[in-house]
N, C-alpha and C positions, 0 to 999 in steps of 0.2 A: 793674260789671255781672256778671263771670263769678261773682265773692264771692257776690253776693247770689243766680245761679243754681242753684251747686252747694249753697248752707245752705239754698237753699227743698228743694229736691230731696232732701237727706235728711231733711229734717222731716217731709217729706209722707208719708200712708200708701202701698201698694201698691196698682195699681190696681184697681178693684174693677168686671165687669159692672155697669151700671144696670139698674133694675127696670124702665125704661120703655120699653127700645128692643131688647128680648132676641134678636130674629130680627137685627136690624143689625149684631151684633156693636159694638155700643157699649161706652167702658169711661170710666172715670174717676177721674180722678188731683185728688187735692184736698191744698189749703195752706191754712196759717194766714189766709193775707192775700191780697189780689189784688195785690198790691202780687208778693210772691211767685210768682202763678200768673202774671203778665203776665210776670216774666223768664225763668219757665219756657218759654211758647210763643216766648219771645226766639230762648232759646240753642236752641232747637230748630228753628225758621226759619233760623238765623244762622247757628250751629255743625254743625248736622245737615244741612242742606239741607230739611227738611221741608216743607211744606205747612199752612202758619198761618192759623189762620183766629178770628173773632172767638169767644172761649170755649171753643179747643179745637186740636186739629192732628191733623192726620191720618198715619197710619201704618200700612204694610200694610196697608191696605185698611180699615181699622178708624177709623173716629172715634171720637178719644182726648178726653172733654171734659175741659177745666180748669175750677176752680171754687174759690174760697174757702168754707172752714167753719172759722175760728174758735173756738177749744177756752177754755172758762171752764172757773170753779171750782165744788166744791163751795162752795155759797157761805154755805147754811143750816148746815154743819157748823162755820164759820168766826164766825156768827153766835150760834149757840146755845153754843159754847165760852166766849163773854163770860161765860157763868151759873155756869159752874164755880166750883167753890169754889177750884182749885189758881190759876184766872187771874185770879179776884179778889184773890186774896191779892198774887200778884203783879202786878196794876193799885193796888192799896194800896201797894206796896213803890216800886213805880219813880216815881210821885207823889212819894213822901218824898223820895227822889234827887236827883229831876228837879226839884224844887219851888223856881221864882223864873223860871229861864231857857226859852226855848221850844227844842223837841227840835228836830232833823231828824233821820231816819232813813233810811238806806241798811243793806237788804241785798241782798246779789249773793255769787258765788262769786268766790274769786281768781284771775281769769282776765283775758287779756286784754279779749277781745269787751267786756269789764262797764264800760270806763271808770273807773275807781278813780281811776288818775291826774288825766283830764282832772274828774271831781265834785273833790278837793282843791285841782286848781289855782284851781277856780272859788270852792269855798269861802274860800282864801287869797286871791281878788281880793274879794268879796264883803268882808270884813273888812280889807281894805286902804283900800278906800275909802268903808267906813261904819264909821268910830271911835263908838266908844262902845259895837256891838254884841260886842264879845269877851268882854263878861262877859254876854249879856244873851242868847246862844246857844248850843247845844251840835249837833255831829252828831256822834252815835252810828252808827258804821261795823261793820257782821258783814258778816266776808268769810271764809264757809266756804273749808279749804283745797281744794284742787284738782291733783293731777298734782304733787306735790310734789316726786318725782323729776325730772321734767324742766327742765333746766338754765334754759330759759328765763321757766316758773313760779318758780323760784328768783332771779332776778335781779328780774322782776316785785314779788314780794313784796317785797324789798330797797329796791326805790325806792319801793315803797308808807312802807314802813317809814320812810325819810329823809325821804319829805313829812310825814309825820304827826307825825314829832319837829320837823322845820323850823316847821311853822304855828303847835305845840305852846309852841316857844321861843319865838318872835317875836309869839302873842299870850297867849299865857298868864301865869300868876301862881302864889302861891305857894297859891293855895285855889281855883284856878278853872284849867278846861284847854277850850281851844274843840273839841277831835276827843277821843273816846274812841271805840279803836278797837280790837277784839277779831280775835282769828285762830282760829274755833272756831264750831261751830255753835248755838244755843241750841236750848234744848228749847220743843216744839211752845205750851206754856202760856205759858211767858215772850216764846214770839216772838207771839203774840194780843194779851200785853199791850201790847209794846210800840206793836203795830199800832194799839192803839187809844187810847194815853194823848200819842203823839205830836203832835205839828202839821204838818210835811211829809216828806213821803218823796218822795228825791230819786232818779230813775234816771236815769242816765247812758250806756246803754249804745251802742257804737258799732256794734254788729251783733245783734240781740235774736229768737229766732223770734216769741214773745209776750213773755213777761217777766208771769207770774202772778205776781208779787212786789205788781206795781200793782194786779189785782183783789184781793189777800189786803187789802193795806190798805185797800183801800175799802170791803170788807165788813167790816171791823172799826170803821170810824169814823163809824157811824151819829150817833152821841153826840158826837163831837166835831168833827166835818167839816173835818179835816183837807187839807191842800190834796196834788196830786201834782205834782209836776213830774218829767213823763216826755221821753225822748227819741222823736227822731220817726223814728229807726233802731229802735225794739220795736215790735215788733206787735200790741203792745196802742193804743199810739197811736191805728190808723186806729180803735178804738174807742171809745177812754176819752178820744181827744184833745179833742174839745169842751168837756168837765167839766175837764180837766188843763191847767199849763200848760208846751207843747207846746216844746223843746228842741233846739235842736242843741249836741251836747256836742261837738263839737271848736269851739264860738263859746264860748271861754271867758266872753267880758265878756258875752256873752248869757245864758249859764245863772246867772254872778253876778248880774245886772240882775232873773233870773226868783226866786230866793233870795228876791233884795229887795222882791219883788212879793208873796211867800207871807207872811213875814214882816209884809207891812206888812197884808195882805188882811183890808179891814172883811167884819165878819159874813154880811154880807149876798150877798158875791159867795161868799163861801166855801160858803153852803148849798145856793145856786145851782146850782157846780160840782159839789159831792157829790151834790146831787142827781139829775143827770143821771149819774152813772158808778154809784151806788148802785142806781139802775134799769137799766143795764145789765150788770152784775155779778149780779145780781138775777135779771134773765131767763136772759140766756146761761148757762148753769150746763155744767158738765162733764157733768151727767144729760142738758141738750138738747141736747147735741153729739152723745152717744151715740146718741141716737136717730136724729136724722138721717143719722148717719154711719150705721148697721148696718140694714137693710132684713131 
């Protein structure tokens, strides 16, 4: 609970007067999620002693409202980038690549919060107990680096490093490797393509404010309606969760179980799914955030 109060509280903006209640001295304090604002009036009732009250808390004399506003993306810029010439070329390219096995795609930063480990572990149960898929799958892991100096990013990476050689050894072959996984970031064209020549992107994160990694790819996968499976520790979840499917990444044999779900997904639920998180990726844009956010 305190985790999840102090990461809503620095996500959130500073509080801003309302337009509506200007003689009241009213002000407001807004998050990603409600999920976020309801531990905010928590630890403020709980930890503060405050005065909590439904959508809000009071202080000095001031009614503080809380309230979710959820931040998207540019999402038409993500869209019209398919047209390029430089992302076509590289949607031609990674096809050649990629051409026989279906992708997954994970990208996150090298950090704890991202779950790196617990998406491996599940990928390595996922292939443990469905033979025959080690040639017949790839996930594609970017995990920008991140705090490289600090000791405990450094052992992070390290055991990232030994699962990805362990899966590597154990299902791999001399012309086929189940994880290719990069330490670096890619560039903006080649990360479009990949978003959109994929079949599931997998986020696994254990603590997430949103995680727009999940809207980039879905405004990328108009064409191929690719599946997500998100964890229900991001905040994109309480949005995109209906169209995705929806995860707890420390339930290893669960996210393996969900893998096998994406993978196996006839046509027809796939368009389904896309089609609900495409329409809300679609609306919510980072332009209508900004609007409602700034009076």
């Amino acid at each position: 609970m305190w985790n999840g109060c102090l990461s809503a509280g620095l996500a959130s903006a500073s509080p801003t007067r309302t337009a509506k209640h200007p003689s009241r001295k009213s002000y407001l304090r807004r998050f990603h999620t409600y999920e976020y604002a309801r531990h905010f009036v928590s630890a403020c009732t709980s930890l503060l002693g405050l005065e909590g009250r439904l959508g809000g808390i009071k202080f000095k004399g001031r009614i503080v409202k809380v309230d979710a506003f959820p931040i998207g993306i540019d999402a038409q810029h993500f869209k019209e980038s398919l047209d390029l010439n430089a992302v076509k070329g590289e949607i031609t390219e990674f096809k050649s690549v990629f051409a026989g096995p279906k992708v997954m795609l994970g990208v996150d930063r090298l950090d704890m919060i991202k779950g790196l480990l617990q998406k491996l572990l599940a990928f390595e149960k996922f292939l443990e107990e469905n033979k025959g898929w080690e040639s017949k799958v790839v996930l594609l892991q970017i995990a920008a680096p991140t705090r490289s100096d600090v000791p405990e990013y450094q052992e992070l990476k390290s055991q990232v490093h030994e699962m990805v050689g362990r899966v590597n050894g154990k299902f791999g072959t001399f012309k086929t490797y189940p994880i290719i996984y990069l330490d670096k970031t890619v560039e903006f064209e080649a990360l479009c393509a990949l978003y959109a020549i994929t079949d599931v992107a997998l986020i696994t994160s254990l603590r997430d404010g949103m995680n727009l990694v999940s809207y980039e790819y879905v405004a990328c996968q108009e064409s191929n309606k690719g599946v997500l499976i998100l964890s229900e520790f991001a905040g994109a979840a309480q949005s995109l969760g209906a169209g995705a499917i929806v995860v707890n990444p420390w339930n290893i044999a669960e996210v393996a179980g969900a893998i096998k779900h994406a993978l196996d997904m006839l046509p027809d639920e796939r368009e389904r799914r896309h089609k609900h998180n495409y329409k809300i990726v679609s609306a919510h844009t980072a332009q209508e955030w900004a609007k409602n956010y700034v009076w």
